[in-house]
C-alpha positions in Angstrom: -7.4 -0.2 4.2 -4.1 -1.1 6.1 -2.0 -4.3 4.8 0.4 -5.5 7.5 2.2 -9.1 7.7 3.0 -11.6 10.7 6.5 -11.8 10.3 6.8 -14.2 13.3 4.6 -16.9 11.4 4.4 -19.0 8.2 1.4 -21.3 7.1 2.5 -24.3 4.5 1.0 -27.7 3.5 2.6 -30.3 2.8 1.3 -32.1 -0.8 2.8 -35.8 -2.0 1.7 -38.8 -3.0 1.2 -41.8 -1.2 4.0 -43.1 0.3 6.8 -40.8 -1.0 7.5 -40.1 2.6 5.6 -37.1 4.2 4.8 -38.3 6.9 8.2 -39.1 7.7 9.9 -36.2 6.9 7.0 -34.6 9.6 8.5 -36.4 11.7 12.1 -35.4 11.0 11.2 -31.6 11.3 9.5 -32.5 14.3 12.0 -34.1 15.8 15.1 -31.4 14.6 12.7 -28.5 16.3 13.2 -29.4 19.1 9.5 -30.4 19.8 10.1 -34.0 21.8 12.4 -34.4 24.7 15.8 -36.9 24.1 14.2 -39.5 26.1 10.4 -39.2 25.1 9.4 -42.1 23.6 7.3 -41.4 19.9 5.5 -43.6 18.1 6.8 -43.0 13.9 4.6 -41.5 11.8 3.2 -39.1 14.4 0.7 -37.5 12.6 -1.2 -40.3 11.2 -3.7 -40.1 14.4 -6.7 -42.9 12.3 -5.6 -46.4 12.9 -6.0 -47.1 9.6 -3.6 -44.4 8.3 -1.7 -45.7 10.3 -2.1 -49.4 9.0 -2.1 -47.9 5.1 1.2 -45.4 6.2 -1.3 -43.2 4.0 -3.1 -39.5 5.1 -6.9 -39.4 4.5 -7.5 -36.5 7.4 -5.7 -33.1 7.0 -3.5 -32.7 10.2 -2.1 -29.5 12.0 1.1 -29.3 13.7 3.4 -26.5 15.0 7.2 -25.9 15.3 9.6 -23.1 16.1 12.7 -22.3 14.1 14.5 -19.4 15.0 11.9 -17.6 16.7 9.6 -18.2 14.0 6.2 -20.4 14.3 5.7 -22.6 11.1 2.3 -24.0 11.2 2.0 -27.0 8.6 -0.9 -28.9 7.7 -0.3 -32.4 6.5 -2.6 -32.9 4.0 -4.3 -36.2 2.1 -2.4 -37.4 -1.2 -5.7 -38.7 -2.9 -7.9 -37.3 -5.1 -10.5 -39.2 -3.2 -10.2 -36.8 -0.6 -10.1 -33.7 -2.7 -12.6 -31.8 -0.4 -9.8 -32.2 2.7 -7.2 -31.2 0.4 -8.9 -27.6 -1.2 -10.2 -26.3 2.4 -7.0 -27.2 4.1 -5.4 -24.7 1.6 -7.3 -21.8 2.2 -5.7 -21.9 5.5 -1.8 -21.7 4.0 0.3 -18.8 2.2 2.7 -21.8 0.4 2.9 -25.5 -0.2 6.1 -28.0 -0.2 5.8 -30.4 -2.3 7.1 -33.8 -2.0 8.4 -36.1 -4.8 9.9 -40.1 -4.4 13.4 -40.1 -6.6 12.3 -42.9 -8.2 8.7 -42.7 -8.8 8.6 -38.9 -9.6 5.3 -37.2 -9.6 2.0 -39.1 -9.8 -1.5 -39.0 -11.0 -2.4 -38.1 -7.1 0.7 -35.2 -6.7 -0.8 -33.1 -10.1 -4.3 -33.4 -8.5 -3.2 -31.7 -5.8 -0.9 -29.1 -7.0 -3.0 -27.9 -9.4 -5.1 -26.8 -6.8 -2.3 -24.9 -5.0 -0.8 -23.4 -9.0 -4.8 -22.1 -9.2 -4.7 -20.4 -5.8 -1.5 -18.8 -6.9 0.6 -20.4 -3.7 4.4 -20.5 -3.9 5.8 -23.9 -4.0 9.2 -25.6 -2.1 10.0 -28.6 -4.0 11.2 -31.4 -1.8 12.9 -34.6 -3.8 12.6 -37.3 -1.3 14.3 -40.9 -0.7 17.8 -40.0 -2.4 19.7 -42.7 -0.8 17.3 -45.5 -3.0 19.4 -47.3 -5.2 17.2 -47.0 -8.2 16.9 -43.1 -7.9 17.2 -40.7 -10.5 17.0 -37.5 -9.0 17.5 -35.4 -12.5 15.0 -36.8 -14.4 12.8 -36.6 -11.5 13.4 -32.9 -11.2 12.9 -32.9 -15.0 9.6 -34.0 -14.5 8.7 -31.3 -12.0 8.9 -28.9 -14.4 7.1 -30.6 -17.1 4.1 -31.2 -14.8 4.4 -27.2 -13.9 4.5 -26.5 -17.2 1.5 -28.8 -18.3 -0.7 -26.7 -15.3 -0.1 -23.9 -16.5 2.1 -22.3 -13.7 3.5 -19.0 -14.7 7.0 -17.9 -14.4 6.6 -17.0 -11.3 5.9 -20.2 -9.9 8.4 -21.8 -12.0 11.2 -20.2 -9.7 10.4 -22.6 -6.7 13.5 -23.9 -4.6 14.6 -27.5 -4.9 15.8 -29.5 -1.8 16.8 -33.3 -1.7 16.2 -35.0 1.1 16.8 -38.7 2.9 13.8 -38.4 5.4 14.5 -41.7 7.5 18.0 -40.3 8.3 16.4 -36.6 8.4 19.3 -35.0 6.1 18.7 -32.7 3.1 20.9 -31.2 0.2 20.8 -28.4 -2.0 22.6 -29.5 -4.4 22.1 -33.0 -5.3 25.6 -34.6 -5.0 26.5 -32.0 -2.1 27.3 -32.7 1.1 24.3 -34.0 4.0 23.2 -31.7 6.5 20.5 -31.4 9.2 16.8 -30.0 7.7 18.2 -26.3 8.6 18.3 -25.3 4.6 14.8 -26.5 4.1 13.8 -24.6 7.1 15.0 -21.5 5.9 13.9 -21.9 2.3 10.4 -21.9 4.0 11.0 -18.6 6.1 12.5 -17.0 2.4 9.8 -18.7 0.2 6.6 -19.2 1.9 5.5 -15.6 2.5 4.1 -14.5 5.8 0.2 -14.1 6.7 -1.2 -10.5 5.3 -3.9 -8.9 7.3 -5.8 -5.3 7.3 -6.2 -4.4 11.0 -9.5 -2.0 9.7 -11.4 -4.7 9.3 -12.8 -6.5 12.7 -12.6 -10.2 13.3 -12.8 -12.8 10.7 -12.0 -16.5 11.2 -13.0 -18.9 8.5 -14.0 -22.3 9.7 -12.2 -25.3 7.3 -12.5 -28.5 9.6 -14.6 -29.9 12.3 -12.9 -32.1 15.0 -14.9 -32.9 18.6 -13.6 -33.3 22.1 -15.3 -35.5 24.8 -14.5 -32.2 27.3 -15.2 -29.1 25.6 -17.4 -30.6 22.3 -17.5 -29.5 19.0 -14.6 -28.0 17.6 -14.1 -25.5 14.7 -10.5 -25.4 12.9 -9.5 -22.4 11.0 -7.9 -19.1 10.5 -7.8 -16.0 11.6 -8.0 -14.0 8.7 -8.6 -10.5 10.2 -8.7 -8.9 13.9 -7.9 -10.8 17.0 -10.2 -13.9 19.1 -10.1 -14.3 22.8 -11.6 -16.6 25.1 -14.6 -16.2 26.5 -15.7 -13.9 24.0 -19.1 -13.0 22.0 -19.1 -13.4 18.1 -20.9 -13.2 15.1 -21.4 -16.6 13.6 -22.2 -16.3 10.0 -23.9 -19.2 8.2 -23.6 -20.0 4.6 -27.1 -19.7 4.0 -26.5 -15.7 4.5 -28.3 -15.6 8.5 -25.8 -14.3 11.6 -26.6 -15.4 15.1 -25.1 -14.7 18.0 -22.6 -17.5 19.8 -20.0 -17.5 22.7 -16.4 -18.8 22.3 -15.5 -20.8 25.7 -11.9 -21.9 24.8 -8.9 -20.7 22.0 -6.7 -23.9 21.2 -3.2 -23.1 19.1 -0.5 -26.1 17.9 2.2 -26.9 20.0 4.1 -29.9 18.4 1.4 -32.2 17.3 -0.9 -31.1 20.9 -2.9 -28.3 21.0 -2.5 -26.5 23.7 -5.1 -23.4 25.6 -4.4 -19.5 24.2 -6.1 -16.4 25.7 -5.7 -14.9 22.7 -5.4 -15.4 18.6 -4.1 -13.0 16.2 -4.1 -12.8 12.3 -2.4 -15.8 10.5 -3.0 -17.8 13.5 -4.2 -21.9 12.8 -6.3 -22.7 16.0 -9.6 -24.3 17.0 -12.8 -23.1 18.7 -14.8 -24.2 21.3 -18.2 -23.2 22.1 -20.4 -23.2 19.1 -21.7 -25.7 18.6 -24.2 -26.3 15.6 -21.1 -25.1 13.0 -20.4 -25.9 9.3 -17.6 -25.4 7.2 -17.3 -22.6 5.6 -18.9 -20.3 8.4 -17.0 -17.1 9.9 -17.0 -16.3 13.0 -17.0 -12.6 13.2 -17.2 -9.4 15.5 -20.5 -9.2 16.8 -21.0 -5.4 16.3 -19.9 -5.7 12.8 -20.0 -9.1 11.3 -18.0 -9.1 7.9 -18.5 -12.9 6.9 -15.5 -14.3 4.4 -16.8 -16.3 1.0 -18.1 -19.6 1.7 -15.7 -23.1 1.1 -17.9 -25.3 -1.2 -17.5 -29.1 0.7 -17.8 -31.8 -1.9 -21.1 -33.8 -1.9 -20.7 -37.2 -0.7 -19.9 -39.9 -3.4 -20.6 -43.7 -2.3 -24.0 -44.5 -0.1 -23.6 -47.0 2.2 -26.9 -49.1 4.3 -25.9 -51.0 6.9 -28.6 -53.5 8.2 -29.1 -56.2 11.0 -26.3 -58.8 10.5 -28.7 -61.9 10.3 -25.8 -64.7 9.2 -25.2 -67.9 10.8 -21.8 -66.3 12.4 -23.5 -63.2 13.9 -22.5 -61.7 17.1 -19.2 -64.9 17.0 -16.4 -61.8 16.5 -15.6 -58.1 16.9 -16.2 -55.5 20.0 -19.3 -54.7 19.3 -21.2 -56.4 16.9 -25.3 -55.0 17.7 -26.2 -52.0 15.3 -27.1 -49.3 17.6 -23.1 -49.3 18.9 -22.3 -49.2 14.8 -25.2 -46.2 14.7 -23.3 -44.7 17.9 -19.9 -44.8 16.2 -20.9 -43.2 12.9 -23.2 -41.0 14.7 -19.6 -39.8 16.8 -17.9 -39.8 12.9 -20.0 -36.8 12.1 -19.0 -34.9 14.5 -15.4 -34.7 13.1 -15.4 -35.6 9.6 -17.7 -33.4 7.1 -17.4 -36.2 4.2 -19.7 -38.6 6.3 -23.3 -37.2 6.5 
């Protein structure tokens, strides 16, 4: 057994509660990559891709995105900040090596922030702590910070994990601090602290392929999609695999196209290594929690438990006097059609 690292990649999620201001500071980082052109126009909030996150400025879908700093590729997931979607948030971090976590001035850490962190302290992930909004005029970035470490401490995170690095940052403006009365800079401290904290992907290059399917998205051109990591070997298009179901059975299964993060887009590879974030095309009937292995040695990875479902939900024939008087489409087999398409992308709807 051979342990190497990808020293030219790092894998992070991003944890907060609502509203502290992830999905701005995304956009920051996005922006100070170098990722959109001076005159591209881009709507805010780029990562919140559902309408209604949009309409909430909250993130119920993990997303994927891609920059490079300093010839490194940081792949960050930004992840949901409720506890309601606790089955997003635990599969999207099998896919990192670190998390930063993100904390309002004011507020400090919430019910919805320990949820999730305790799931990253428990997987033994090194933390960036990010203290957000420091230009509010009611913050109290101490205390806040003081809070951290009691909420640490009350998970149980061992020394180790005590020792995380602290930036402060004013998202809108896209400035950060180390210090909290220094002076404002560009994000380029909280970019290195990720190269220096979050440790690069480790891989064995004895054992053959493994990628570890954690989402499910769909595309109207090449169908169903399988998100993941490559945990082991390499993944080329078109290729034979090994596609090892939970229930224990391996079939065989083509892959057609490799997609890696380019910005927010993802864009066609020929080929994926260890560490990489991409998504799949060609399987088809795929769960989460499958690998997709070599095909003259399939070594499956342990199975991601998805939550069960919580809330049932029968829809029947409207039959009120206002029927069919607003909305699109307002007959039941386009609402069948449209939660039928749901399934095909989002593994909490069954």
């Amino acid at each position: 057994m051979t342990k190497h690292t990808r020293d030219d990649i790092r894998n992070l999620a991003i944890i907060a509660h609502v509203d502290h201001g992830k999905t701005t500071l995304v956009d920051a980082m996005l922006w100070q990559s170098g990722i959109f052109r001076e005159n591209q126009t881009v709507a805010e909030r780029v990562m919140d891709s559902i309408d209604l996150e949009r309409e909430k400025g909250i993130t119920i879908m993990a997303k994927n995105m891609s920059i490079l700093y300093n010839g490194t590729r940081i792949n960050i997931i930004d992840t949901p900040g409720h506890a309601d979607f606790g089955g997003e948030v635990e599969r999207t971090l099998k896919m990192v090596d670190g998390v930063l976590l993100l904390v309002d001035s004011s507020e400090g850490p919430l019910p919805q922030t320990r949820f999730v962190l305790r799931k990253a302290l428990e997987l033994s992930l090194p933390t960036i702590v990010v203290i957000n909004k420091i230009d509010r005029p009611d913050a109290r970035v101490q205390e806040v910070l003081d809070e951290v470490y009691d909420l640490y401490i009350d998970l149980d995170a061992d020394e180790k994990q005590l020792e995380f690095p602290v930036f402060y940052t004013n998202a809108r403006r896209g400035t950060c601090r180390t210090e909290p009365d220094g002076e404002d800079q560009m994000l380029a401290p909280l970019f290195e602290g990720i190269l220096s904290t979050i440790p690069p992907p480790a891989y064995d290059d004895e054992i053959p392929l493994q990628f570890l399917v954690t989402s499910l998205d769909y595309d109207n051109y090449v169908g169903r999609l399988s998100i993941g990591r490559v945990v082991n070997g390499t993944l080329s298009a078109p290729a034979d695999i090994a596609q090892c179901h939970i229930d224990g059975s391996i079939t065989p299964a083509a892959v057609t196209k490799v997609y890696a993060w380019d910005g927010i887009t993802r864009k066609e590879i020929d080929q994926a290594a260890p560490g990489d974030i991409i998504a799949v095309a060609g399987p088809e009937n795929v769960e989460i929690g499958e690998t997709f292995s070599d095909p003259q040695k399939p070594v499956p990875l342990p199975p991601i438990k998805v939550d069960e479902p919580t809330l049932s939900v029968l829809f029947s024939v409207n039959n009120s006097p206002m029927a069919g008087k607003e909305g699109q489409h307002v007959t039941s087999r386009k609402l069948r059609e449209r939660l039928e398409k749901e399934t095909l992308s989002n593994v909490s709807i069954r």
